[in-house]
C-alpha positions in Angstrom: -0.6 -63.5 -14.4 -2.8 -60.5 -14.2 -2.9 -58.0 -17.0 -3.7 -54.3 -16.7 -7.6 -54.7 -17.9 -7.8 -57.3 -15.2 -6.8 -55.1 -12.2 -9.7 -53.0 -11.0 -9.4 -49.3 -11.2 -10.6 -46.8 -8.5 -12.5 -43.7 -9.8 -10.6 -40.3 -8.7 -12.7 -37.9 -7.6 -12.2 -33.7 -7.8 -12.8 -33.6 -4.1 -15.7 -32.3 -2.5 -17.9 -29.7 -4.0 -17.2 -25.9 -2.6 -19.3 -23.4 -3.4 -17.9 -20.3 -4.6 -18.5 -17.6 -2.3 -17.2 -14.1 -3.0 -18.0 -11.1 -1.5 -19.9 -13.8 1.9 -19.3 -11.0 3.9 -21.1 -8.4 2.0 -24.2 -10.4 2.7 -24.4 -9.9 6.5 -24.1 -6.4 8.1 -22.0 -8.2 11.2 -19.5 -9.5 8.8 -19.4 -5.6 7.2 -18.6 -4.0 10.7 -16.3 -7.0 10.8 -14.2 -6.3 7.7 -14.4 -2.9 8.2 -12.4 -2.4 11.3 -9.9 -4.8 10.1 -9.6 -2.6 7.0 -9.6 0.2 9.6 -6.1 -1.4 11.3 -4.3 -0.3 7.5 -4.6 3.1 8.9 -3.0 2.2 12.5 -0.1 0.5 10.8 0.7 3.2 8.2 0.9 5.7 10.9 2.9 3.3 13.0 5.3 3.2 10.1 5.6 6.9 9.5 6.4 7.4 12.8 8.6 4.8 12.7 10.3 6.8 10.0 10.2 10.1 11.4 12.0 8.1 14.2 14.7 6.8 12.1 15.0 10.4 10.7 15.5 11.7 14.3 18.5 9.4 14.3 20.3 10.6 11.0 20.8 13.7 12.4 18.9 17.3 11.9 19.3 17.6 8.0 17.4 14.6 7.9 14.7 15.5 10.7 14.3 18.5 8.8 13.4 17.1 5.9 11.2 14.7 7.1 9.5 17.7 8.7 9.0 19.6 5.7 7.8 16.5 3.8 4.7 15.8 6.4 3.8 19.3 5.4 3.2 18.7 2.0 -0.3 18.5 0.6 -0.3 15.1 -0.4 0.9 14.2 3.2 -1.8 16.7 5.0 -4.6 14.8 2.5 -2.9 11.3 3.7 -3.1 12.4 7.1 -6.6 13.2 7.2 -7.8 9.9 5.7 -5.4 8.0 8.3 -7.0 10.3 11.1 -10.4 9.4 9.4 -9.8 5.4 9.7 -7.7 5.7 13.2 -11.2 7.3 14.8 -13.3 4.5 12.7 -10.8 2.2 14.3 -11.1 3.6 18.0 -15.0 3.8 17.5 -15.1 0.4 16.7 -13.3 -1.0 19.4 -14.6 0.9 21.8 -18.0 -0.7 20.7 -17.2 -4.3 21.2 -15.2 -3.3 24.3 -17.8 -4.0 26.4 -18.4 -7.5 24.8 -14.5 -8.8 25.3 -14.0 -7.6 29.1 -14.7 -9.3 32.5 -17.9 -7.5 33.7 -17.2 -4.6 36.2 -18.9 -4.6 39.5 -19.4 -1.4 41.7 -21.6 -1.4 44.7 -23.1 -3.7 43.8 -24.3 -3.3 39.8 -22.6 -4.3 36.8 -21.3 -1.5 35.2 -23.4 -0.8 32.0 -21.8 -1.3 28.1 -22.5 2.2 27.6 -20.9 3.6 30.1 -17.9 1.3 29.3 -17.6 3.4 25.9 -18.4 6.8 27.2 -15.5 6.1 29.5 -13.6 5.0 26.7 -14.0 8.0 24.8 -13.4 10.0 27.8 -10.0 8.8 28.4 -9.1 8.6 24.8 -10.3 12.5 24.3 -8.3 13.7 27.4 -5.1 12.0 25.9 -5.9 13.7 22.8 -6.0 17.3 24.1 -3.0 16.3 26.4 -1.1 15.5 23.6 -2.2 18.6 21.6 -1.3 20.7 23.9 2.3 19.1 24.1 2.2 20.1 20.5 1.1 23.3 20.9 3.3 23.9 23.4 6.7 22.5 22.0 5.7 25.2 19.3 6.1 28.2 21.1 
């Protein structure tokens, strides 16, 4: 009959060894870009939610549109605002940069089309939206 001392043990071990690493991406400028246009996608989804609200506003009726109104015109909200527009143009910039890198290249006559001119293009369409929908704006005002 075997007894406990007579039954071989096996040695646990913690695991393997993992270095600590915080703050890896602060190390590499890539990895900086990297983290901020992520960070840069809070802005896009704040927005998205206070429209989302001003929305659901719309829906309650005009007492509650009203008021949704008069609270985007608030200084705390015009401050907000400004720091959302802020990180929504980091957010464009950025992805108009590595747009070039993600899309099939573009041919015409004959030559690829050139990263640059994939962003100025870019920021063409996105600045003739922009002024299209200011002027909606500006012209739902009047």
């Amino acid at each position: 009959m075997k007894t406990d001392a007579s039954i071989p043990t096996v040695r646990k071990t913690a695991g393997p060894y993992v270095r600590p690493m915080p703050g890896w991406w602060k190390h590499n400028p890539f990895f900086i870009r990297y983290m901020v246009r992520e960070l840069t996608a809070v802005a896009v989804w704040v927005y998205a939610l206070i429209l989302t609200v001003g929305v659901f506003r719309l829906g309650q009726g005009e007492a509650a549109w009203n008021g949704w109104l008069q609270a985007l015109q608030s200084p705390a909200s015009i401050a907000l605002h400004l720091v959302l527009l802020l990180g929504m143009v980091l957010h464009v910039h950025s992805w108009f940069e590595i747009m070039p890198k993600t899309m099939a290249p573009i041919v015409i006559k004959g030559q690829r089309v050139s990263a640059e001119r994939i962003q100025r293009t870019g920021w063409s369409v996105a600045a003739v939206v922009f002024v299209a929908v200011l002027l909606l704006a500006v012209w739902s005002q009047a």
